[in-house]
C-alpha positions in Angstrom: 3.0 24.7 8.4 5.5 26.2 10.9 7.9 23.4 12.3 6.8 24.5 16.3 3.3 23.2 14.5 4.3 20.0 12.8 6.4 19.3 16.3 3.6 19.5 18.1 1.4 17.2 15.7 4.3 14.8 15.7 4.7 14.8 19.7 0.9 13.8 19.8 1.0 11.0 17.2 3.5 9.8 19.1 1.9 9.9 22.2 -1.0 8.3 21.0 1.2 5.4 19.1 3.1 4.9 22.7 -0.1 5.0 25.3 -1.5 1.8 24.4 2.7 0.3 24.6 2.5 1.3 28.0 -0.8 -0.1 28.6 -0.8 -3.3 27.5 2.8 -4.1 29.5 0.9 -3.7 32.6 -2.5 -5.7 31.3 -2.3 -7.3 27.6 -6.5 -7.1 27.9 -6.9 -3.2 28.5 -4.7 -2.6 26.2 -6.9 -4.8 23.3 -9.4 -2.7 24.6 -8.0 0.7 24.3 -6.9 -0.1 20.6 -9.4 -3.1 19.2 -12.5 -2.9 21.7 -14.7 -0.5 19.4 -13.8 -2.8 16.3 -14.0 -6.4 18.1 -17.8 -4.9 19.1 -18.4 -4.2 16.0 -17.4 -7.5 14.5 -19.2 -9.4 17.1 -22.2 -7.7 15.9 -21.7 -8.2 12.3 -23.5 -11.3 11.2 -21.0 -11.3 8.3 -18.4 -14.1 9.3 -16.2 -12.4 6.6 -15.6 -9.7 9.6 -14.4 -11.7 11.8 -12.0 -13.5 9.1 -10.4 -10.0 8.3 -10.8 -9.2 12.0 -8.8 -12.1 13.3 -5.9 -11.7 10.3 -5.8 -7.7 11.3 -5.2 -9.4 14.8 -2.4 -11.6 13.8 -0.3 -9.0 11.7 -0.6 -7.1 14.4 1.2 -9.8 16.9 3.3 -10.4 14.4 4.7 -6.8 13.9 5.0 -6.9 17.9 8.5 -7.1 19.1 8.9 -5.4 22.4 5.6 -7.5 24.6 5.4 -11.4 24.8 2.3 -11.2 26.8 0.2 -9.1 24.7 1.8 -11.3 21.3 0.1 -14.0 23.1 -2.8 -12.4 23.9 -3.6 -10.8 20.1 -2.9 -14.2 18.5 -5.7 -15.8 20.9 -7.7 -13.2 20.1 -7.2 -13.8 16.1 -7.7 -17.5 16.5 -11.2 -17.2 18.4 -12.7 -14.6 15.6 -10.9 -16.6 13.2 -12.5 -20.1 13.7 -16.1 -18.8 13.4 -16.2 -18.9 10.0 -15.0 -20.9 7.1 -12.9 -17.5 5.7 -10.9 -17.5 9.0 -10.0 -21.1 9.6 -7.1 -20.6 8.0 -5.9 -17.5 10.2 -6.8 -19.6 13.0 -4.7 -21.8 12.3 -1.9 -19.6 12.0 -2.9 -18.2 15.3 -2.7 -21.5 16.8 0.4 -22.8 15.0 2.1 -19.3 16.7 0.7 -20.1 20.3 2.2 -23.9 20.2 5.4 -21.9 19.9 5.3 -19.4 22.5 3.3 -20.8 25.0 5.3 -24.4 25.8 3.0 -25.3 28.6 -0.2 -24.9 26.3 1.4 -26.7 23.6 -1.5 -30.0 23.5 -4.1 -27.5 24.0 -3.3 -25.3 20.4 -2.1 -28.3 18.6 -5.5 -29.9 19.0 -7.5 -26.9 18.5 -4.7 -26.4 14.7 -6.6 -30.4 14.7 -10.2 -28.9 15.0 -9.8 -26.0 12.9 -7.9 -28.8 10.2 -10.9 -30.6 10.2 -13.3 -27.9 9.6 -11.5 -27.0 7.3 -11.3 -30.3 5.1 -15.2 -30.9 6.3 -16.1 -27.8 4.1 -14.9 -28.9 0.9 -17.5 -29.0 -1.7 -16.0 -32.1 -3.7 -17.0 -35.1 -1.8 -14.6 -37.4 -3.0 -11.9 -35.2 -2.0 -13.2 -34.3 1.4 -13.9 -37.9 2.2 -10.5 -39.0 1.5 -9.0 -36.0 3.7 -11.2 -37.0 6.1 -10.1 -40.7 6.5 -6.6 -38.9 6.8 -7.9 -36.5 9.6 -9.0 -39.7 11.6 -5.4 -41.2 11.5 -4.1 -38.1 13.0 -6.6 -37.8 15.8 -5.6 -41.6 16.5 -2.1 -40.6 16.8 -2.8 -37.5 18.3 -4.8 -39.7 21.2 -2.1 -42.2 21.4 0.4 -39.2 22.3 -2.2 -38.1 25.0 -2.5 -41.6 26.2 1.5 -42.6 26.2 1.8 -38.8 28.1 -1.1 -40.2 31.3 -3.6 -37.4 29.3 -6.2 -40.1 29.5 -9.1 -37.7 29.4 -7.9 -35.7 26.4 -7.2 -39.2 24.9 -10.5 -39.9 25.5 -12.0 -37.2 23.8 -9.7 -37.0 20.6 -10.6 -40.7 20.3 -14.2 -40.1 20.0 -13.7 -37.6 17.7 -11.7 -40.2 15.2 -14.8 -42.6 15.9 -17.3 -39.9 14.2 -15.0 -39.6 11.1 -14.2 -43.2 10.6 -18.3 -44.0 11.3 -18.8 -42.5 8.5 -16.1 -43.4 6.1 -14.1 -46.1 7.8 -16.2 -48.7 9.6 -13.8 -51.2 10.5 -11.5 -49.0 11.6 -14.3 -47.5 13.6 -14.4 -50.6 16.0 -10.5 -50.9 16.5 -10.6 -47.0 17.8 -13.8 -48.1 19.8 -11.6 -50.7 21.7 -8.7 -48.0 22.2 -10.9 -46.0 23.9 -12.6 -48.6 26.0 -8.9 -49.5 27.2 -8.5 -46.1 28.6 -12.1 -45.0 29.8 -11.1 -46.0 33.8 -7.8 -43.7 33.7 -9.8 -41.0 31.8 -12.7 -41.1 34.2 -10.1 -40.6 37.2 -8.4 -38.1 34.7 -11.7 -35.9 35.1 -12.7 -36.3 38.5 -9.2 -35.1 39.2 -9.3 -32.1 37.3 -13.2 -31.4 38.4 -11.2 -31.7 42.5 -8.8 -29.3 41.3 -10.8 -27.0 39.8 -13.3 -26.9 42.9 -9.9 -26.6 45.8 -8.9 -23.4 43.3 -11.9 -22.4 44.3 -12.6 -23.5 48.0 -9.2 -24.1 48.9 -10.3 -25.1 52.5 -13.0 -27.9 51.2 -11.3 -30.7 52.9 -13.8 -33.6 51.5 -12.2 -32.1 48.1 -8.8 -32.6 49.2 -9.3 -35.8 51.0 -11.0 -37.1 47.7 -8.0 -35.7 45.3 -5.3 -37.1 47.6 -6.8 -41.2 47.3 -7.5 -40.4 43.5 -4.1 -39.4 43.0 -2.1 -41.7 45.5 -4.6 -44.9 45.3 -6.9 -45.1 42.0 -4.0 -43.5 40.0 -1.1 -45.0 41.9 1.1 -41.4 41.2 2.4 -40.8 44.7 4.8 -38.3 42.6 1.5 -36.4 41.9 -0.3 -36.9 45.3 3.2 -35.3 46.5 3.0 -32.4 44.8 -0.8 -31.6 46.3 0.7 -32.5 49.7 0.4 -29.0 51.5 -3.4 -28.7 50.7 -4.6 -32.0 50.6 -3.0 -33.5 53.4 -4.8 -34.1 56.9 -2.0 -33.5 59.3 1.7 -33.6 59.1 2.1 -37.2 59.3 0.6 -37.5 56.2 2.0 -34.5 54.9 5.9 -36.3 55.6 4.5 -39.5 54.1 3.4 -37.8 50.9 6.5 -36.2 50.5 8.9 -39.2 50.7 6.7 -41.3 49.0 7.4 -39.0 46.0 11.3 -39.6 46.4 13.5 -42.7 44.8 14.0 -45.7 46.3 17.4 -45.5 47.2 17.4 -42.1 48.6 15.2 -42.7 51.7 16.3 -44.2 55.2 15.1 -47.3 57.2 12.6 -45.5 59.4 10.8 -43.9 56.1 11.0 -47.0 54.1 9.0 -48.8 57.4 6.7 -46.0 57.3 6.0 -45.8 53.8 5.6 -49.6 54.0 2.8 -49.4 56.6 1.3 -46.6 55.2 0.7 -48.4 51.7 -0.7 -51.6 53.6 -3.2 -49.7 55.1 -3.9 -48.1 51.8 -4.5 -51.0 50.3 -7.3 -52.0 53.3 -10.9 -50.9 50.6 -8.8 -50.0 47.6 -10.8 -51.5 45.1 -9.2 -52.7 42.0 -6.2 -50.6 43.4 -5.4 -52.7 46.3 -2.7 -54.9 44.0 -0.8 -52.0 43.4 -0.9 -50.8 46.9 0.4 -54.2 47.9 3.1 -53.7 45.6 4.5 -50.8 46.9 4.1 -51.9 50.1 6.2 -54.7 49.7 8.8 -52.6 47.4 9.0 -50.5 50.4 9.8 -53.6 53.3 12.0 -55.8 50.9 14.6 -52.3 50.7 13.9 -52.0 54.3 15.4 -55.3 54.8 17.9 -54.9 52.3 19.6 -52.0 54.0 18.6 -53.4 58.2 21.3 -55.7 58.5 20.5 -56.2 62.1 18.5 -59.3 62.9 16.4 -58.1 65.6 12.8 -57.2 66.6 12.5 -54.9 63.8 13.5 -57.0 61.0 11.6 -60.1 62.6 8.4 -58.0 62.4 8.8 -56.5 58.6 9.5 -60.2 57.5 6.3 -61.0 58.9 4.2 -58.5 57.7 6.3 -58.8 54.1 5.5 -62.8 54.4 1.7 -61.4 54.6 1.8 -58.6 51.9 3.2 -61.3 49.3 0.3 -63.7 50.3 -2.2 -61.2 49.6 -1.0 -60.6 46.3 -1.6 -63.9 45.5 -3.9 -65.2 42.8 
């Protein structure tokens, strides 16, 4: 073959090795497309689970052989562990896949270590000795207990929630007394994780209809009054709040103690007195911010004048109510 030829040959190779490169730094899904779609059809269509078990490893070597695109490492090794997990053959890629994600995705980090959890248990649920699988399971349910605990320590009440009921399947079976002291970890938490879920359903629907103000109204007292996280309601203050009074109220009420003046720490005083006006079982902690907020305020107003008369009064009235 003459060498202008084999240049030639060589030059398209290349291009054909370098066009999805470019692709896939601009959009990681094209560029799956462009080099895996025909094949990922193909396995979808295959009824053969042992497809989509050599699919997904294919998948994983090729994120691991990928040094030059973070995004698209991420987005093959997603790929892998979805095919992977379909079948008993592919659990273990899966796994992999997941174990990689925990690593470079830090903000996804609970989600992949409780699917590497999921895919663990499959795993040990498929074994053919009994004896063996039943002990493996027992251990499975002490590492969704601890797993839940983590979630619950973290404020993840929701996710708590649902690793616990998973650990209450496996220990129905195998463990029955443990059974009931999971039950009663889960009953401890199902308020927070009920609030945990309406949250993120309000979240999900303001993503969507960002000007739904019955949405935003609804998040902002979940956030500020049934969860008592002014540090979170804060953080939703720009689309959530009513006016800018509110807005300025959010906003400080997110900020330490020691850091605010007298005319915010009357404000925020008020402001949590009325909160506490239909709050439920929330009202105590309402009250208790309140009067946080007017004992500083008469901690740093040396003055004894009309001002300070009137927040003793209204403290003397918050610390009544809090009374048995």
């Amino acid at each position: 073959m003459e060498g202008g030829a084999l240049r030639g040959i060589v030059v398209t190779a290349v291009a054909v090795v370098l066009l999805p490169l470019a692709v896939r730094a601009a959009d990681p899904e094209a560029a799956f497309e462009h080099q895996f779609g025909a094949e990922a059809s193909g396995v979808r269509a295959s009824r053969d689970r042992g497809d989509d078990a050599a699919f997904a490893a294919k998948l994983v070597q090729a994120a691991d052989d990928l040094q030059d695109d973070p995004r698209m490492k991420v987005f093959l090794y997603e790929k892998a562990y979805w095919f992977g997990i379909k079948g008993p053959r592919g659990r273990k890629t899966a796994i992999q896949a997941a174990r990689r994600l925990m690593e470079l995705v830090p903000g996804k980090k609970d989600f992949w270590e409780e699917k590497v959890l999921m895919a663990d248990f499959l795993v040990v649920a498929e074994k053919k000795d009994s004896g063996d699988r039943n002990s493996l399971i027992r251990k499975m349910v002490t590492r969704f207990v601890a797993l839940a605990d983590a979630r619950a320590a973290e404020g993840k009440y929701a996710r708590a929630a649902d690793l616990y009921r998973e650990a209450i399947r496996g220990a129905s079976y195998f463990d029955p007394k443990r059974k009931a002291a999971i039950v009663d970890k889960l009953k401890a938490i199902s308020a927070r994780a009920e609030v945990d879920q309406r949250v993120r359903r309000l979240k999900q629907r303001l993503k969507a209809e960002p000007a739904n103000k019955a949405a935003a109204a609804a998040l902002l007292r979940l956030l500020l009054v049934e969860m008592d996280d002014p540090k979170a309601a804060a953080e939703q203050a720009v689309l959530c709040a009513k006016d800018e009074t509110e807005k300025r109220l959010l906003l400080v009420a997110g900020m330490k103690l020691k850091h605010l003046p007298e005319k915010a720490l009357l404000a925020l005083g008020n402001w949590y007195t009325d909160l506490a006006t239909g709050a439920g079982p929330a009202r105590g902690a309402m009250l208790r911010r309140a009067k946080t907020y007017y004992e500083r305020y008469l901690a740093v107003h040396a003055d004894e004048d009309e001002s300070r008369l009137l927040v003793k009064a209204k403290l003397g009235q918050v610390t009544k109510d809090l009374e048995p």
